[in-house]
C-alpha positions in Angstrom: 7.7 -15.6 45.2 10.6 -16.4 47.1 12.6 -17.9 43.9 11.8 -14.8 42.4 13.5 -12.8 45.2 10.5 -11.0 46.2 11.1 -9.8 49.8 7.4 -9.6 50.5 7.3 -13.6 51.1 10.0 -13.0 54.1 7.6 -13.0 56.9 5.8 -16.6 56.0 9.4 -17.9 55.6 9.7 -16.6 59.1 6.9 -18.1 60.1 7.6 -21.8 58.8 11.0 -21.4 60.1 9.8 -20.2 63.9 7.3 -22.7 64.2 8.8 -25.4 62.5 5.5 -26.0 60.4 6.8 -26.7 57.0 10.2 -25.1 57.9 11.6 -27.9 54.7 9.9 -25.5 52.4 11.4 -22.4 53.5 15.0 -23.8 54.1 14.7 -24.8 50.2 14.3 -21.5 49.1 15.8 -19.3 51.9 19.0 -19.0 49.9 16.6 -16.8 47.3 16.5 -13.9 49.4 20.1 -12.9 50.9 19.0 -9.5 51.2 17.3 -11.5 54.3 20.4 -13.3 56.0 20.9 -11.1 58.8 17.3 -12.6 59.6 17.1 -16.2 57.8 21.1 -17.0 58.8 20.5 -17.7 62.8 17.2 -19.2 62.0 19.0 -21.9 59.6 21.6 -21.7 62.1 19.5 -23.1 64.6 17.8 -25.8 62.7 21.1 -27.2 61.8 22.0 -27.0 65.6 19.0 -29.6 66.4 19.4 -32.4 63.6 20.4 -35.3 65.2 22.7 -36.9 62.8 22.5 -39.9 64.8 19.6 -41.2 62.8 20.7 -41.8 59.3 17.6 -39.9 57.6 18.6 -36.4 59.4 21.1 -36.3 56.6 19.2 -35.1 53.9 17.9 -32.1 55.9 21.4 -31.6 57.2 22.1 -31.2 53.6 19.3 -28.6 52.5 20.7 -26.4 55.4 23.9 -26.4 54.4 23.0 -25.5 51.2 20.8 -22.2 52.0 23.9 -21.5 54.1 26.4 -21.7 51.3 23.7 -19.8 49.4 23.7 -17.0 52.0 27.4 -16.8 52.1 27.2 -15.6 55.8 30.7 -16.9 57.8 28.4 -16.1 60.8 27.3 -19.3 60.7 30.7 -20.8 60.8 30.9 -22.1 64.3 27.4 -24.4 63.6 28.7 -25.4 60.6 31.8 -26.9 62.2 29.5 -28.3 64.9 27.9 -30.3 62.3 30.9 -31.6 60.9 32.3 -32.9 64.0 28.9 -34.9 64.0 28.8 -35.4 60.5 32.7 -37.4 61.2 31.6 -39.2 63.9 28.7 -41.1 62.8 30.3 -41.3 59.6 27.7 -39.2 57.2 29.9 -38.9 54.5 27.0 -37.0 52.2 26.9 -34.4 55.3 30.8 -33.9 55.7 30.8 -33.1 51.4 28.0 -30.5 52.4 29.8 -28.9 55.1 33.2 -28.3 53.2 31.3 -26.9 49.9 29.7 -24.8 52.4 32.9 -24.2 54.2 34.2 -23.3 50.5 31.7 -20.8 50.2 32.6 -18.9 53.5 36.1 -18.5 51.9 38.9 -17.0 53.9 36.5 -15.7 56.2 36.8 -19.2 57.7 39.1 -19.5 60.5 40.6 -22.0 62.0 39.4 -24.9 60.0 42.4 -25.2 58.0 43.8 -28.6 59.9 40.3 -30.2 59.5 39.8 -29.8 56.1 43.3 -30.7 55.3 42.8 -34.2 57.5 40.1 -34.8 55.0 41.7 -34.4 51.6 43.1 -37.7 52.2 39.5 -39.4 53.0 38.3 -42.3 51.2 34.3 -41.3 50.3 34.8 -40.7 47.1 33.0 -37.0 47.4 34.8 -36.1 50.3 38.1 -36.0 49.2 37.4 -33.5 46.4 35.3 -31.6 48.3 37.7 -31.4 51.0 40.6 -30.0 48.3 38.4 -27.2 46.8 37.6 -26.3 50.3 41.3 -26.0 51.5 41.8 -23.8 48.3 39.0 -21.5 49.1 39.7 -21.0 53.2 43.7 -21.1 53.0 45.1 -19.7 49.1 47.8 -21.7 49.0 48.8 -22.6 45.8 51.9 -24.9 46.5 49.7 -27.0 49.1 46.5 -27.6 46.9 48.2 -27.9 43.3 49.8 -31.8 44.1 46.3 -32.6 45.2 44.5 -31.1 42.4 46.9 -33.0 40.0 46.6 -36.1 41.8 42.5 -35.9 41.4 43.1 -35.2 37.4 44.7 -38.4 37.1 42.2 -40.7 39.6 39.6 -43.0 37.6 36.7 -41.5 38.8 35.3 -39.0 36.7 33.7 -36.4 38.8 36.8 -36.7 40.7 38.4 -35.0 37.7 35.6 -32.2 36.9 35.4 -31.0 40.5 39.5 -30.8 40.2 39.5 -28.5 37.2 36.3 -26.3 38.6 39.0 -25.4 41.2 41.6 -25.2 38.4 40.3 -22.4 36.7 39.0 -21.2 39.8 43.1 -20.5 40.5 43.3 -19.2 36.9 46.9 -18.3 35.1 49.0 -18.9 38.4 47.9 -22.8 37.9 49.4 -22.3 33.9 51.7 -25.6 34.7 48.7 -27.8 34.8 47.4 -26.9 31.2 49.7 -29.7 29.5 47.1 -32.0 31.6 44.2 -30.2 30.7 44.9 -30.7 27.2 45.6 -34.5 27.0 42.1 -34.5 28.7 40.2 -33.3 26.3 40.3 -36.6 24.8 39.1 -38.6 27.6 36.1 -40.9 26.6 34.0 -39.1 29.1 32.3 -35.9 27.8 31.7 -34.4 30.9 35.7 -34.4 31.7 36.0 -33.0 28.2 34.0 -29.7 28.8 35.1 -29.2 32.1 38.9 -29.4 31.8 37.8 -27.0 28.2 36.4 -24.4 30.6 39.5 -25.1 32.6 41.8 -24.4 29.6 40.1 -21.1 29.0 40.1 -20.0 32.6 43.6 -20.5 32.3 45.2 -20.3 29.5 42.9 -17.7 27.7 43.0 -17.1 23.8 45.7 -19.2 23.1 43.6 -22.5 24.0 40.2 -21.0 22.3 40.4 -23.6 19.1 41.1 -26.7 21.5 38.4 -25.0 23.7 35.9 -24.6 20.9 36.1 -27.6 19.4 35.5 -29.5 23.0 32.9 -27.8 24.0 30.7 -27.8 20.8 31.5 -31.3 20.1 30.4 -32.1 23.9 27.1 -30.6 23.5 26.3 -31.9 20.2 27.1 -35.4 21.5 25.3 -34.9 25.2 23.0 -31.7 25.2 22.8 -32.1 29.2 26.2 -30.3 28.9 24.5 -27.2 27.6 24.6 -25.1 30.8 28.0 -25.6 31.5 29.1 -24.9 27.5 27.0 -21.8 27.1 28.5 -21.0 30.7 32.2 -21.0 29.4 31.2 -19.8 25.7 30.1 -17.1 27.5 33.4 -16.2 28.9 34.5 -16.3 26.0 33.3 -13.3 24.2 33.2 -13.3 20.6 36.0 -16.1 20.0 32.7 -18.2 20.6 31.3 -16.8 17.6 31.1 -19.9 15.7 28.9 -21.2 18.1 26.2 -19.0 17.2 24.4 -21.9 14.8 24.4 -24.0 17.8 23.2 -22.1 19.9 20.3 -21.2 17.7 19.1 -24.5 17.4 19.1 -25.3 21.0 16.9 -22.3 21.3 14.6 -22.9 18.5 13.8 -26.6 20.3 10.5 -27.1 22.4 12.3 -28.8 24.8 16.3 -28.5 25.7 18.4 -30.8 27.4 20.3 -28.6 30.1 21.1 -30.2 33.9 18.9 -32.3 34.4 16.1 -31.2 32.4 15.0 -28.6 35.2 13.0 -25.6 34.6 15.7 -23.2 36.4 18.5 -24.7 34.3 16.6 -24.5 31.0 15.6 -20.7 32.0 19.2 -20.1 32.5 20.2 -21.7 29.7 18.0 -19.6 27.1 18.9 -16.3 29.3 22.5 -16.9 28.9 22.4 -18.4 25.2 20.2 -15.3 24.0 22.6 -12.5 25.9 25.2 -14.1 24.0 23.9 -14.7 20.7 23.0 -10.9 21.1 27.1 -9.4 21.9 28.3 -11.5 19.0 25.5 -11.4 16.0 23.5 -7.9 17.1 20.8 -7.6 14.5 21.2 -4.5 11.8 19.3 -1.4 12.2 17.5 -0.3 8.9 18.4 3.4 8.1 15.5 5.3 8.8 15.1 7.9 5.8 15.5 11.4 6.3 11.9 13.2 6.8 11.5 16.2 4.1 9.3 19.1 4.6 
């Protein structure tokens, strides 16, 4: 019910949250209901308050706070969140720290006076951290001059996700980040298909029409060749309007399987997947109305 955003589960999430009796449940899908933050929000708050991240397994409930809290979008919980990554530094969780700054990124600008932290850390070693901590500083501070050398530095590192979690933030930015699309373009060769459809989305964020062939071709030839890729294609075909038109046979026969790939095979993704693929096929092959014959007398 909750995952469906029905309100009337709110007071058993209440409940489980209060009394602590299978509060992990609740803080899973708590992020479902934000018509609810004003009262899930302080609850979360304070669960994330008493994790001792002292013990090394506290992480991964550390982590499914966060994440209803990035959900939730509240900057109300700020302060807690900063808490935990003052612990999360000091006994060196580095999966918690990566939480904290996505969630830090979701709070945006509303954010205030984490700038020097999350700057300290776009120099980190954990390979997560660094990333996370340069889409972070983009979304609390704006400024372009100080993220763009860091975001062109991540393009050009070895890792891969490095490079897909620096263009996300590339076409976050849009047209002001135009003097990175020479880049983007020489990536869309890279042997890794994932780096291929993400700097493509990238491109089009952008760059706009004037990319759309490059853009095409990467994308369809991505999700051909790994059809785990399909959510974020459709995602950017999508965008795209009817220059994705050629798409359409594609996309057909992803929805005419029994079973798609999507990220990682889930039911949410899949779901998703069809919703977005059939909105689209929709806008840019609408099917012909027959004439209806005029009625005589």
């Amino acid at each position: 019910m909750a995952c469906l955003g029905d309100a009337r589960v709110l007071p058993s999430l209440l409940t489980a949250l209060d009394s602590d009796v299978d509060a992990w449940r609740a803080i899973q899908v708590s992020g479902h209901l934000p018509q609810a933050a004003d009262r899930l929000v302080p609850r979360l708050c304070d669960h994330l308050r008493r994790i001792d991240l002292s013990q090394q397994w506290n992480g991964m409930s550390a982590n499914a706070v966060l994440t209803a809290l990035a959900v939730l979008g509240d900057p109300a919980a700020a302060s807690v969140v900063m808490d935990t990554l003052g612990a999360a530094l000091r006994h060196e969780r580095h999966g918690v720290t990566r939480s904290v700054l996505e969630t830090l990124r979701a709070f945006g600008p509303a954010v205030t006076g984490a700038g020097r932290t999350i700057r300290s850390l776009t120099e980190a070693t954990d390979a997560h951290v660094r990333p996370a901590a340069v889409a972070a500083l983009w979304a609390v501070g704006g400024d372009l001059a100080e993220v763009m050398p860091l975001l062109l530095g991540l393009l050009d590192d070895p890792i891969t996700f490095r490079i897909t979690d620096a263009a996300d933030v590339l076409g976050e930015i849009g047209p002001p980040a135009s003097a990175v699309l020479p880049c983007l373009h020489g990536l869309l060769t890279h042997d890794c298909e994932w780096v291929r459809v993400h700097c493509a989305a990238a491109l089009w964020d952008i760059g706009g029409q004037a990319g759309a062939p490059a853009v095409l071709d990467a994308l369809l030839q991505a999700m051909a060749q790994n059809p785990a890729t399909a959510n974020h294609v459709v995602a950017c075909l999508d965008r795209m309007g009817s220059l994705a038109a050629p798409a359409l046979p594609l996309l057909r026969e992803q929805l005419s399987l029994p079973r798609r790939g999507g990220r990682y095979r889930s039911i949410a993704h899949d779901e998703e997947l069809q919703q977005v693929s059939r909105a689209l096929i929709a806008r840019l092959d609408p099917p012909v109305r027959e004439a209806t014959a005029p009625q005589t007398a």
